[in-house]
PQR file of N, CA, C, O and H, with PARSE charges and radii, in Angstrom:
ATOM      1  N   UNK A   1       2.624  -8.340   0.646 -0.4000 1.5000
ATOM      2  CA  UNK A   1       2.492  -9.656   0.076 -0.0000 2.0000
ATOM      3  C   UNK A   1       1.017  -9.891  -0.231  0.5500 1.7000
ATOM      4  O   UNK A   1       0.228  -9.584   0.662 -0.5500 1.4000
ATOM      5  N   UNK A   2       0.493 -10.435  -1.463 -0.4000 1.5000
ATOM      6  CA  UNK A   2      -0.784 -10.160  -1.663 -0.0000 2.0000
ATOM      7  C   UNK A   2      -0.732 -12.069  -1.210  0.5500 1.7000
ATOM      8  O   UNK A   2       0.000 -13.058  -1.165 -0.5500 1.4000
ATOM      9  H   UNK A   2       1.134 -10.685  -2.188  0.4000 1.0000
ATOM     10  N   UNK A   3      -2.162 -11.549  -0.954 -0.4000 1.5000
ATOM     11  CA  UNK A   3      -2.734 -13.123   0.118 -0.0000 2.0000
ATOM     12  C   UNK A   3      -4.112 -13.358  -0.300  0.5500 1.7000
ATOM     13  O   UNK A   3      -4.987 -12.516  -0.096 -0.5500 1.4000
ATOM     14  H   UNK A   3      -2.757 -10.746  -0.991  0.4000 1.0000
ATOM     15  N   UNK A   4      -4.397 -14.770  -1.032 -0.4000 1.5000
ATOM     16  CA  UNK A   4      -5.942 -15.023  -1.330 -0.0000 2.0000
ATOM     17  C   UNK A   4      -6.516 -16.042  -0.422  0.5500 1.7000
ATOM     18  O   UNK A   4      -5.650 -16.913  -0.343 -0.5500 1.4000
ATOM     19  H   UNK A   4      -3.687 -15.454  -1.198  0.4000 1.0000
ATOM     20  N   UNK A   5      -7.581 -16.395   0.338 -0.4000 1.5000
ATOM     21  CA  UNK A   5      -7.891 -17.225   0.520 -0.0000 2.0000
ATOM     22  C   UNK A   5      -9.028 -17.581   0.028  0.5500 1.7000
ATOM     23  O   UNK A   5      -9.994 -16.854  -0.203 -0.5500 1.4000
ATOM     24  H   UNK A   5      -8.285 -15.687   0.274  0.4000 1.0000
ATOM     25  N   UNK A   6      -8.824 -19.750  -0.288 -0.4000 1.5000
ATOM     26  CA  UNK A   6      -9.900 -20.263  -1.279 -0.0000 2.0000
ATOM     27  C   UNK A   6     -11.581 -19.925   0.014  0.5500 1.7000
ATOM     28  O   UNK A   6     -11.726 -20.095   1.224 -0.5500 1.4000
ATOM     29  H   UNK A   6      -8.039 -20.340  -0.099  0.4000 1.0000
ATOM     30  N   UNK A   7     -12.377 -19.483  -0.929 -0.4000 1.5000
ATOM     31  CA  UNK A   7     -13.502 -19.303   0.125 -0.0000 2.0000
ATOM     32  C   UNK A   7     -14.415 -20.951  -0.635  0.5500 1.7000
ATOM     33  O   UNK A   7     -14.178 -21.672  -1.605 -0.5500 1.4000
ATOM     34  H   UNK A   7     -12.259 -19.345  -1.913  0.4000 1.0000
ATOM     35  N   UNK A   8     -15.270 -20.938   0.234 -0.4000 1.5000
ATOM     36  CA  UNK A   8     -16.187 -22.044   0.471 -0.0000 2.0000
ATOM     37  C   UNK A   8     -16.586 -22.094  -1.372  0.5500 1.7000
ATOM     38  O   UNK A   8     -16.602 -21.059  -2.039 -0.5500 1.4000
ATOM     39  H   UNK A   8     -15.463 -20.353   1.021  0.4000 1.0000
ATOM     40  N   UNK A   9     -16.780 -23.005  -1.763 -0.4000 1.5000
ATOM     41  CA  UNK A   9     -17.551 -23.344  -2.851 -0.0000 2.0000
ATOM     42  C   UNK A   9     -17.071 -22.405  -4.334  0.5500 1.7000
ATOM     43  O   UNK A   9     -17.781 -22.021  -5.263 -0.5500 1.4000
ATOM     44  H   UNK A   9     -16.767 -23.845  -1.221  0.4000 1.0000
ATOM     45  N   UNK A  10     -15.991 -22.283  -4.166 -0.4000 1.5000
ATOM     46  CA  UNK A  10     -15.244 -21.308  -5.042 -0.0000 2.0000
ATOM     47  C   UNK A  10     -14.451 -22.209  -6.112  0.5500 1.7000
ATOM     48  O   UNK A  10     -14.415 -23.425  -5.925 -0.5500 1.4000
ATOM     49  H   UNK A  10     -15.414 -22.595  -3.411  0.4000 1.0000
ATOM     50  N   UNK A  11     -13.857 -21.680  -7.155 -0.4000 1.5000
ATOM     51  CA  UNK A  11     -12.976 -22.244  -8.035 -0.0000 2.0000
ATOM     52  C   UNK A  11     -11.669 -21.811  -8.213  0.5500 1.7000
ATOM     53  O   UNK A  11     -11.214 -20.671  -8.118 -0.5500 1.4000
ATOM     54  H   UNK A  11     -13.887 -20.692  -7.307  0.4000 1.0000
ATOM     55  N   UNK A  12     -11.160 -22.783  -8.463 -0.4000 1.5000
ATOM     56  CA  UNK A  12      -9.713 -22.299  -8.356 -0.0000 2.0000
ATOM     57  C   UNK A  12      -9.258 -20.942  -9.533  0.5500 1.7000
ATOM     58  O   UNK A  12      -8.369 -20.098  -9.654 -0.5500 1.4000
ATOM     59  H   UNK A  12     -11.529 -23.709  -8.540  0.4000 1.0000
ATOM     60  N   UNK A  13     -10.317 -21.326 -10.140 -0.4000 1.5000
ATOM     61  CA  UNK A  13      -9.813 -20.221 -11.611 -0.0000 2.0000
ATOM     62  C   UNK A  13     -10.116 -18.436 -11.129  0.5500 1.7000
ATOM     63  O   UNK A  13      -9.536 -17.395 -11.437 -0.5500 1.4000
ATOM     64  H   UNK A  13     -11.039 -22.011 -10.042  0.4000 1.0000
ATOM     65  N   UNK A  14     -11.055 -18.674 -10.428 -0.4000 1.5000
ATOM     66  CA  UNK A  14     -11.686 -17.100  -9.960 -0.0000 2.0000
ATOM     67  C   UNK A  14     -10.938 -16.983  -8.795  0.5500 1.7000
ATOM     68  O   UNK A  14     -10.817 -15.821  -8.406 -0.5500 1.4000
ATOM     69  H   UNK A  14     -11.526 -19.520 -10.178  0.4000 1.0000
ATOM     70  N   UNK A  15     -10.040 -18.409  -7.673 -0.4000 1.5000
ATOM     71  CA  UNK A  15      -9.295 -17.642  -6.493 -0.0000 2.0000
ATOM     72  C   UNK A  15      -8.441 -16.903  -7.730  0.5500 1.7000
ATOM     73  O   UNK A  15      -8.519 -15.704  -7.998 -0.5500 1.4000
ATOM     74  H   UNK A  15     -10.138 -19.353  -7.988  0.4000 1.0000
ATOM     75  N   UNK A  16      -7.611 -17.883  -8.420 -0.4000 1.5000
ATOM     76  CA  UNK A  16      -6.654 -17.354  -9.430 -0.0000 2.0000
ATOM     77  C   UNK A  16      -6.459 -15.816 -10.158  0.5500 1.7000
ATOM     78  O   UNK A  16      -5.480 -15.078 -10.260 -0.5500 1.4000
ATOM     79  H   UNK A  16      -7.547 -18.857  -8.202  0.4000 1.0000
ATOM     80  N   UNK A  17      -7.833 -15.707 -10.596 -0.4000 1.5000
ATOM     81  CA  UNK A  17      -8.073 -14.220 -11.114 -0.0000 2.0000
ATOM     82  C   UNK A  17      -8.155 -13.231  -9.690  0.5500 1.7000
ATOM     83  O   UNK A  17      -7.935 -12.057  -9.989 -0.5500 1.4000
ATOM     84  H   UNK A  17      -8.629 -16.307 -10.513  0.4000 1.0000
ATOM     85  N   UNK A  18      -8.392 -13.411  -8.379 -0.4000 1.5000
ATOM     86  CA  UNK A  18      -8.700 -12.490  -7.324 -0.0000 2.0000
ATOM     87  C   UNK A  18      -6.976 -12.264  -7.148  0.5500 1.7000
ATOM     88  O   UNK A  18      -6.467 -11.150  -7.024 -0.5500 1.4000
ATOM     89  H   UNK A  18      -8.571 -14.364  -8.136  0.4000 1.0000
ATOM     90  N   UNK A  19      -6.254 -13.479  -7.164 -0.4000 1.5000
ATOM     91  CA  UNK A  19      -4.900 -13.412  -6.515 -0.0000 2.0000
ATOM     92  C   UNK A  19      -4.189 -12.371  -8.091  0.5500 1.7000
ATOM     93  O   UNK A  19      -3.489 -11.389  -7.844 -0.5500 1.4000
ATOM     94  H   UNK A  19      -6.668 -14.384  -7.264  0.4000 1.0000
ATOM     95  N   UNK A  20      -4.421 -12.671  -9.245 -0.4000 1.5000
ATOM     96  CA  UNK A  20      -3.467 -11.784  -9.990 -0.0000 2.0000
ATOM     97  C   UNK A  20      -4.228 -10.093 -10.394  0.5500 1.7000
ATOM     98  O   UNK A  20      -3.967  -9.218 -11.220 -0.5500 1.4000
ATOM     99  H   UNK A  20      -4.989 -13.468  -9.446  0.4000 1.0000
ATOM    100  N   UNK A  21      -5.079 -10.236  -9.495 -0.4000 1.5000
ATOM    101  CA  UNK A  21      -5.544  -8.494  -9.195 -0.0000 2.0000
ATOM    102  C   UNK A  21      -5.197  -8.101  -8.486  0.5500 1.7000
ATOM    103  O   UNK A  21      -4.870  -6.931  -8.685 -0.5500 1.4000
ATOM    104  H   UNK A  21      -5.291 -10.946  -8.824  0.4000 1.0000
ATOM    105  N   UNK A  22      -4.946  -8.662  -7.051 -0.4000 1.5000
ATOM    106  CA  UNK A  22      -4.672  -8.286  -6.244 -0.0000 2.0000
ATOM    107  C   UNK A  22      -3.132  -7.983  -6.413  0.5500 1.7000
ATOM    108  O   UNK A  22      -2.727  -6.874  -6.067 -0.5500 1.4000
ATOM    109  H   UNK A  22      -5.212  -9.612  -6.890  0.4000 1.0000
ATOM    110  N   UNK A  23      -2.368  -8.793  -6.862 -0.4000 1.5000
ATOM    111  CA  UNK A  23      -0.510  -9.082  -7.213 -0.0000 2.0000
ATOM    112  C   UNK A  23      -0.588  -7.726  -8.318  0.5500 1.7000
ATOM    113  O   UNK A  23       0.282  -6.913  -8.008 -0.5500 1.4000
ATOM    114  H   UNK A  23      -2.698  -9.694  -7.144  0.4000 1.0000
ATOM    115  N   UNK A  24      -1.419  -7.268  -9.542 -0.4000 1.5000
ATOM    116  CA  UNK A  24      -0.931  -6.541 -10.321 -0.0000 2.0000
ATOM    117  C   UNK A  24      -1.666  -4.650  -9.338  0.5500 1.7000
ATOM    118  O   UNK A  24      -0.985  -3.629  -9.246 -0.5500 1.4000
ATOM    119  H   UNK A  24      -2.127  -7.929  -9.794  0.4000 1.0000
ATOM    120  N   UNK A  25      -2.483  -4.743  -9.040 -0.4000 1.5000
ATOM    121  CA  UNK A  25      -2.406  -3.463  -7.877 -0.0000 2.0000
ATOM    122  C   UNK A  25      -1.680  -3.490  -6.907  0.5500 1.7000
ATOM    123  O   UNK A  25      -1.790  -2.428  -6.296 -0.5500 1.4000
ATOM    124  H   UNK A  25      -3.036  -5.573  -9.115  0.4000 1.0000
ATOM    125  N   UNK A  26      -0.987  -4.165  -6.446 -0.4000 1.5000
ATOM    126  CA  UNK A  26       0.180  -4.139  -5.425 -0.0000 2.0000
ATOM    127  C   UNK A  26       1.411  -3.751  -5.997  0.5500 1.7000
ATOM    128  O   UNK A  26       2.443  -3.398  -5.425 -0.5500 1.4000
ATOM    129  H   UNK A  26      -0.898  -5.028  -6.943  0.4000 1.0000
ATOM    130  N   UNK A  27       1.062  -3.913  -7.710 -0.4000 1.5000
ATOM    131  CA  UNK A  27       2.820  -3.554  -8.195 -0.0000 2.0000
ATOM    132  C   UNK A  27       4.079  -4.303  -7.848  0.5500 1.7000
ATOM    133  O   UNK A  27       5.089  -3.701  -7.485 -0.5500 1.4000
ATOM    134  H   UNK A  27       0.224  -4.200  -8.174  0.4000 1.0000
ATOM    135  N   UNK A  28       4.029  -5.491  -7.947 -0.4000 1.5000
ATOM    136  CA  UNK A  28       4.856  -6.713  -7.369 -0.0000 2.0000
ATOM    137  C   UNK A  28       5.623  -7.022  -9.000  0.5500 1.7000
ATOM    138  O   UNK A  28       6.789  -6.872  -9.367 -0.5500 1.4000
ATOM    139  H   UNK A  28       3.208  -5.980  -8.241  0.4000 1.0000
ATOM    140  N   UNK A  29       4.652  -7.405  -9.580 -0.4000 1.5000
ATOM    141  CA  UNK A  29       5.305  -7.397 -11.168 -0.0000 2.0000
ATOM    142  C   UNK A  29       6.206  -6.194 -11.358  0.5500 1.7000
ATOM    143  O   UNK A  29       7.405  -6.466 -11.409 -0.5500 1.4000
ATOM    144  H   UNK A  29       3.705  -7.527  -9.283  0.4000 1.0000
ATOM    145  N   UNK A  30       5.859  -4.875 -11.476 -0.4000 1.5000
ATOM    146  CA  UNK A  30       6.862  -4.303 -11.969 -0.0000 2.0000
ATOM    147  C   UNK A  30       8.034  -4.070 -11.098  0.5500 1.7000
ATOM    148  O   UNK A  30       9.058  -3.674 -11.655 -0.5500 1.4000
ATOM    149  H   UNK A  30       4.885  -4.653 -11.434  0.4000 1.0000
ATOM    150  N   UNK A  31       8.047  -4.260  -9.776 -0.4000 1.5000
ATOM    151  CA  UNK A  31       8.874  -4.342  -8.800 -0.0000 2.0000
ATOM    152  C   UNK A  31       9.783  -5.241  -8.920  0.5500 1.7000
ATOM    153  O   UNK A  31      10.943  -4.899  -8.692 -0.5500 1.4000
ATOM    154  H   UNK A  31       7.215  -4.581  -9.324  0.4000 1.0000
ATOM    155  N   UNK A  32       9.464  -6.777  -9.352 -0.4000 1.5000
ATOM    156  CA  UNK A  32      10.394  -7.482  -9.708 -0.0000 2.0000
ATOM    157  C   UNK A  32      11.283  -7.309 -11.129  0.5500 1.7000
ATOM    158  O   UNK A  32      12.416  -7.721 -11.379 -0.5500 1.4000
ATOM    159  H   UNK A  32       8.522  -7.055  -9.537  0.4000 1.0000
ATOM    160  N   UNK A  33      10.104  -6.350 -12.176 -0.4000 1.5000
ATOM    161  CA  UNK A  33      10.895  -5.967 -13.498 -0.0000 2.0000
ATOM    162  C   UNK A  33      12.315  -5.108 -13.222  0.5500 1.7000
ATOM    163  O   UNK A  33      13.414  -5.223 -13.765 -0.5500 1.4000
ATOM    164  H   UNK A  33       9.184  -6.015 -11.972  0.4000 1.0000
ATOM    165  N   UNK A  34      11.875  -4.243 -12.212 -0.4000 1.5000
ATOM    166  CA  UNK A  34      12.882  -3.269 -12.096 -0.0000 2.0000
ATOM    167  C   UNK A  34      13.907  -3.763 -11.237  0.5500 1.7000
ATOM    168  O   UNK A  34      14.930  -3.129 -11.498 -0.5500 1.4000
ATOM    169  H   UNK A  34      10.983  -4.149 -11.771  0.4000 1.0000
ATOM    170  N   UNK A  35      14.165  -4.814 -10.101 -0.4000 1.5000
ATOM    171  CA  UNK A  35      14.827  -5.482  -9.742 -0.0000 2.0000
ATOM    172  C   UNK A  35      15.862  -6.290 -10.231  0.5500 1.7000
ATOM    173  O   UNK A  35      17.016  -6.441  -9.831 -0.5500 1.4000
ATOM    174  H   UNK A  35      13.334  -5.328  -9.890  0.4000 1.0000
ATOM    175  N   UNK A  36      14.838  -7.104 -11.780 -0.4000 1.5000
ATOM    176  CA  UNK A  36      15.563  -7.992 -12.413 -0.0000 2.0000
ATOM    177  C   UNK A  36      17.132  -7.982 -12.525  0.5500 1.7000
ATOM    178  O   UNK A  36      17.753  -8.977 -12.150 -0.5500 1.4000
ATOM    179  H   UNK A  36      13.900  -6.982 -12.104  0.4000 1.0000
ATOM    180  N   UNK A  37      17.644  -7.132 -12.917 -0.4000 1.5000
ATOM    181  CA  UNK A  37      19.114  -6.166 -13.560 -0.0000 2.0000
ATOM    182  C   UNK A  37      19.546  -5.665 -12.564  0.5500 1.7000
ATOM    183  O   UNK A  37      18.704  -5.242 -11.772 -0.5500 1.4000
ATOM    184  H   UNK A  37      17.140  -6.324 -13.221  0.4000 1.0000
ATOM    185  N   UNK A  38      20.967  -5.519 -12.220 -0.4000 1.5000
ATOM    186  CA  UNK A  38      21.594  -4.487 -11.384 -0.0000 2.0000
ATOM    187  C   UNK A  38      21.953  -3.548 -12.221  0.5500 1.7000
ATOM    188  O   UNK A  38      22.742  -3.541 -13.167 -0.5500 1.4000
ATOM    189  H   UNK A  38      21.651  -5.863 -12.863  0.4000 1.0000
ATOM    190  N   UNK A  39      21.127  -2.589 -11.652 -0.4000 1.5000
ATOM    191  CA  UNK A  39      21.353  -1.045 -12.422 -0.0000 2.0000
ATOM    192  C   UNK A  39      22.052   0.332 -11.762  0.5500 1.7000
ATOM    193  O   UNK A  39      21.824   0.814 -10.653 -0.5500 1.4000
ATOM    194  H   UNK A  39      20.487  -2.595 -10.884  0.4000 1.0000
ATOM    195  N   UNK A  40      22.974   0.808 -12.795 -0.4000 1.5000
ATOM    196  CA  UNK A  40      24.416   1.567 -12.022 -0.0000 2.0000
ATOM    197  C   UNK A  40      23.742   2.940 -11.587  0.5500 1.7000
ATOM    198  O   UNK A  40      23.125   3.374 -12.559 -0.5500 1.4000
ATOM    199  H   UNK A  40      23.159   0.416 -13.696  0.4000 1.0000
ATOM    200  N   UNK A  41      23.674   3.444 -10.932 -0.4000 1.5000
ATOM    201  CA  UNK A  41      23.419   5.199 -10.131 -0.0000 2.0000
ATOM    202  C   UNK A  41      23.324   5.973 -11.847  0.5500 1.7000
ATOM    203  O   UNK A  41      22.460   6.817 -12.085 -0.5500 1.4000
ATOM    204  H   UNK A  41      24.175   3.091 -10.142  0.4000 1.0000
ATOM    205  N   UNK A  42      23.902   5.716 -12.455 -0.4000 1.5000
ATOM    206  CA  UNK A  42      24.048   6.861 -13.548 -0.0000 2.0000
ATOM    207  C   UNK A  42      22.851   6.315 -14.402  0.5500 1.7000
ATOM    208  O   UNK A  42      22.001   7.090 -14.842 -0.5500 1.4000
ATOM    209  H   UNK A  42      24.604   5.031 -12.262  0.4000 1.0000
ATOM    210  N   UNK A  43      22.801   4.912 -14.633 -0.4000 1.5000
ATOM    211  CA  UNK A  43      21.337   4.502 -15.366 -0.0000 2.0000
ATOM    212  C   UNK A  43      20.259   4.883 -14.695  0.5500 1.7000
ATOM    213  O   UNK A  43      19.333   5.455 -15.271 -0.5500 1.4000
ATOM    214  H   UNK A  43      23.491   4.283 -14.276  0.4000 1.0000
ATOM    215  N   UNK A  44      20.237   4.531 -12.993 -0.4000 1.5000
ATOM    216  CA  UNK A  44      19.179   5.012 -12.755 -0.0000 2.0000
ATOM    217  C   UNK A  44      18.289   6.722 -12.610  0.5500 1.7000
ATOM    218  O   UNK A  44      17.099   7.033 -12.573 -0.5500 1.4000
ATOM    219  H   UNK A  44      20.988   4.066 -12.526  0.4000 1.0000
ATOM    220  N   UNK A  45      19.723   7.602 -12.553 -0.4000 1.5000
ATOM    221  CA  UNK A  45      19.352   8.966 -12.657 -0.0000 2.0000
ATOM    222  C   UNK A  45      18.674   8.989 -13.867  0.5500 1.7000
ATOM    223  O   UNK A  45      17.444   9.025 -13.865 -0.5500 1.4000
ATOM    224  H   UNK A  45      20.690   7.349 -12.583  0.4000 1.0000
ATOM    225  N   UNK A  46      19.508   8.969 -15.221 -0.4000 1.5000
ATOM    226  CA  UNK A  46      19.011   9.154 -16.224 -0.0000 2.0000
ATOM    227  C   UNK A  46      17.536   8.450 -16.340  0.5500 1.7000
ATOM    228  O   UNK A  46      16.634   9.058 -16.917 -0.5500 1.4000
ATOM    229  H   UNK A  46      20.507   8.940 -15.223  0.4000 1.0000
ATOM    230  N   UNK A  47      17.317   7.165 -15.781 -0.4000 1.5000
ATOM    231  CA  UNK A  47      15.555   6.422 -16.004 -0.0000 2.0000
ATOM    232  C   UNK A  47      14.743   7.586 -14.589  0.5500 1.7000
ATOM    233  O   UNK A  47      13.518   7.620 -14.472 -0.5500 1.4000
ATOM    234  H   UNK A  47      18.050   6.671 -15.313  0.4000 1.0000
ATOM    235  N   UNK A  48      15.332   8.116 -14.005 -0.4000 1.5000
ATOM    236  CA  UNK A  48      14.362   8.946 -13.113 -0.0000 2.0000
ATOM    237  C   UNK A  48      14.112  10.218 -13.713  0.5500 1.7000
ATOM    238  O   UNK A  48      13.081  10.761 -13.316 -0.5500 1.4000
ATOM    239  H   UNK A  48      16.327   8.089 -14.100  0.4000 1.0000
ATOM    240  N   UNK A  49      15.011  11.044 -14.852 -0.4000 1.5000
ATOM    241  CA  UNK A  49      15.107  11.857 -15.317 -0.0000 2.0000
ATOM    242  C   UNK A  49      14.018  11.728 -16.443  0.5500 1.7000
ATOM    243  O   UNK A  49      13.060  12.501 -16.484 -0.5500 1.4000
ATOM    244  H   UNK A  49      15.848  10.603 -15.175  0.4000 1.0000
ATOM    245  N   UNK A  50      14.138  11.082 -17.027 -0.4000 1.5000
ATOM    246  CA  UNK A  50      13.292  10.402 -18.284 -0.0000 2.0000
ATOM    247  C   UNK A  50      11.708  10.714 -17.922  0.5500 1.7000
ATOM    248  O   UNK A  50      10.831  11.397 -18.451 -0.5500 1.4000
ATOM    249  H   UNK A  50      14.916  10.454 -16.993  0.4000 1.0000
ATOM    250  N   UNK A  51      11.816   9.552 -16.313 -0.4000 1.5000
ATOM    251  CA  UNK A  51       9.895  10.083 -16.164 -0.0000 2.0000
ATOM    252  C   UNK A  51       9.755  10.735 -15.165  0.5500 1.7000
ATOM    253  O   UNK A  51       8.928  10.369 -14.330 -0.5500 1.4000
ATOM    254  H   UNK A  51      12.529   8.998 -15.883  0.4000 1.0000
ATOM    255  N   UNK A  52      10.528  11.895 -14.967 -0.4000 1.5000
ATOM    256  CA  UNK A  52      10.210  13.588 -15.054 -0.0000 2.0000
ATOM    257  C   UNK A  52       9.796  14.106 -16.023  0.5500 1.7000
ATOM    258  O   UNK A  52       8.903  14.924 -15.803 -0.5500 1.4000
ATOM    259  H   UNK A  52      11.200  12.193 -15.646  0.4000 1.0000
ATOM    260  N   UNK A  53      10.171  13.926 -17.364 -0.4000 1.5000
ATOM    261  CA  UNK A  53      10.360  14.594 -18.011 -0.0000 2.0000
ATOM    262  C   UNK A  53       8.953  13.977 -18.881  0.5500 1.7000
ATOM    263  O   UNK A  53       8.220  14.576 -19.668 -0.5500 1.4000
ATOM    264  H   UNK A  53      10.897  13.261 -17.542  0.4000 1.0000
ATOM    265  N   UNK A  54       8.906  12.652 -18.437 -0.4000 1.5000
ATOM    266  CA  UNK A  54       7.209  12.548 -19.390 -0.0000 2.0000
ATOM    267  C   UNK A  54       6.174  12.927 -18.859  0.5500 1.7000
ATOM    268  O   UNK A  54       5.253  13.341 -19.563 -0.5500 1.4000
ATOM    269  H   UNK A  54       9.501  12.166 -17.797  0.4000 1.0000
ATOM    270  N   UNK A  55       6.045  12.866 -17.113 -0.4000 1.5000
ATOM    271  CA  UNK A  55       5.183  13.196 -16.037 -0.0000 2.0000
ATOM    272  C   UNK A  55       5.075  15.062 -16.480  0.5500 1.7000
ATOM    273  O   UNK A  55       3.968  15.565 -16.668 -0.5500 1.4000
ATOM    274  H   UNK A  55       6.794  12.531 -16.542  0.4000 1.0000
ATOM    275  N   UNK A  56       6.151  15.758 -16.575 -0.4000 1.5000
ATOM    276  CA  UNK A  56       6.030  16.739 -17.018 -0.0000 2.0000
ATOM    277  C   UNK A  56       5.085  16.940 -18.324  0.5500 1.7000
ATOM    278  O   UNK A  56       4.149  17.731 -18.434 -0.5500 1.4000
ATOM    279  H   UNK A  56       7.051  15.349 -16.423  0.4000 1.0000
ATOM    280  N   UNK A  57       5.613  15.948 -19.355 -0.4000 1.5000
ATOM    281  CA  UNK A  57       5.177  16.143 -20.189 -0.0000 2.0000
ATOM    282  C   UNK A  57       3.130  15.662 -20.385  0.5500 1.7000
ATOM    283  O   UNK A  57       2.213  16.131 -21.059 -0.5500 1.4000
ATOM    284  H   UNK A  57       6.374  15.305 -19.265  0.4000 1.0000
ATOM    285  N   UNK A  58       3.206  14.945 -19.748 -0.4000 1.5000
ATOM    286  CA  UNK A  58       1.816  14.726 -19.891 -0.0000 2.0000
ATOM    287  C   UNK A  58       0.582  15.516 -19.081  0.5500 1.7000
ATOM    288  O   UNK A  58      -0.614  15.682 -19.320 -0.5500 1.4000
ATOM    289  H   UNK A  58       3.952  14.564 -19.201  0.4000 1.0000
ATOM    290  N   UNK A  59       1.717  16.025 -17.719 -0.4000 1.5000
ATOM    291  CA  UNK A  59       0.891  17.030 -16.996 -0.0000 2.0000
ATOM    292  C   UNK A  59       0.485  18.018 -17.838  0.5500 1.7000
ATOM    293  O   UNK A  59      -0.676  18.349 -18.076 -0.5500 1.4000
ATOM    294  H   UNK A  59       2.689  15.891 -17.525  0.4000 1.0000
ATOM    295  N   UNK A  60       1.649  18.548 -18.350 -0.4000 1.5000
ATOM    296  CA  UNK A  60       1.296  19.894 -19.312 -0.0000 2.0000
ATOM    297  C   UNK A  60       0.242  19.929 -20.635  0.5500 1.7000
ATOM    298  O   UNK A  60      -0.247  20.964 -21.089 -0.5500 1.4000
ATOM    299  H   UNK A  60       2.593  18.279 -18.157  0.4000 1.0000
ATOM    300  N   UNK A  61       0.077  18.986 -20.990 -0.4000 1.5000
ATOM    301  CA  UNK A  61      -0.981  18.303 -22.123 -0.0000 2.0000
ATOM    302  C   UNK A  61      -2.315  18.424 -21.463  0.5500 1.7000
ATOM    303  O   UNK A  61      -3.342  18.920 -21.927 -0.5500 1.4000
ATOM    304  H   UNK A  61       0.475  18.145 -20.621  0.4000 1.0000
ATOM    305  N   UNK A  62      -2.151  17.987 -20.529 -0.4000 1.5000
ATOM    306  CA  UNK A  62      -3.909  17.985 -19.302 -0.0000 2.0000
ATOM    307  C   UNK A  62      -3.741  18.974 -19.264  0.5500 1.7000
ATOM    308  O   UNK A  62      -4.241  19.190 -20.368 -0.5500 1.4000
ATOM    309  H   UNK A  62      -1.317  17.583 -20.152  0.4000 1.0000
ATOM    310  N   UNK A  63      -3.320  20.311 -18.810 -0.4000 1.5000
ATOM    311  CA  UNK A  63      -3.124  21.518 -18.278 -0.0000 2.0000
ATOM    312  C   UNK A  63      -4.038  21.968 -19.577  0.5500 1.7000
ATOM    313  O   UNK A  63      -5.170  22.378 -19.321 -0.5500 1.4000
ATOM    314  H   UNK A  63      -2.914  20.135 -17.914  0.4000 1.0000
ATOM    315  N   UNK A  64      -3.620  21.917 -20.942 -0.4000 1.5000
ATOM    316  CA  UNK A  64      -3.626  22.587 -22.233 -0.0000 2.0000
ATOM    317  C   UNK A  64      -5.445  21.884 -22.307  0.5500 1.7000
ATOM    318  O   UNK A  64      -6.447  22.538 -22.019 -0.5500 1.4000
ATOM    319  H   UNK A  64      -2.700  21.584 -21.149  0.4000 1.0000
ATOM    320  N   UNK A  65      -5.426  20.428 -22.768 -0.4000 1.5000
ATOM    321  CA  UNK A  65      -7.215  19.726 -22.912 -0.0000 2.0000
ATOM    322  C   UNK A  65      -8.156  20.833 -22.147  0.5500 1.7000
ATOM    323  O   UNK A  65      -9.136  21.411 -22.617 -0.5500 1.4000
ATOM    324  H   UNK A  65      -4.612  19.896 -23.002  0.4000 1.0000
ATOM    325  N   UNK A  66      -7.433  21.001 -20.492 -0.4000 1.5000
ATOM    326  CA  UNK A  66      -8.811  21.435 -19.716 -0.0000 2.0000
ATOM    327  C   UNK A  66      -9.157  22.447 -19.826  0.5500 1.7000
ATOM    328  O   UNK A  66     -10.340  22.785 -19.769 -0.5500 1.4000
ATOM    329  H   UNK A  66      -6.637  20.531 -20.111  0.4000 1.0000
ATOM    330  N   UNK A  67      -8.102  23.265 -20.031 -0.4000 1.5000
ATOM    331  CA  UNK A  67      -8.595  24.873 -20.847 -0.0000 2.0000
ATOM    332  C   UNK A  67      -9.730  25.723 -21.626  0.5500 1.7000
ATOM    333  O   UNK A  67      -9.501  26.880 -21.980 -0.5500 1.4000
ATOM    334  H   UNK A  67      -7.141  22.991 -20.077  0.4000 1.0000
TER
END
């Protein structure tokens, strides 16, 4: 759970910006994206299959650049 506290002489706009850095490196947003929907075993293989297959694909691209 990301947690800000207002410090002394601070603004609400900069707690604001500390709290949605902290919320988007915690991965809370996309956690709730992927939550949103109930998604069936067969959608989710196929979306785990998918980024295998780009993780693959982009590894192998770095592999090829560093050469």
């Amino acid at each position: 759970m990301a947690q800000v506290t207002l410090e002394e002489n601070e603004g609400i706009e900069s707690a604001l910006r500390r709290f949605k850095r902290k919320v988007s490196r915690a991965g809370i947003f996309q956690d709730m994206k992927k939550h949103r929907y109930f998604e069936t075993p067969p959608e989710k293989r196929k979306r785990k299959q998918l980024a295998r297959h780009r993780q693959r694909r982009w590894s192998s691209r770095r592999a090829r650049q560093s050469s």
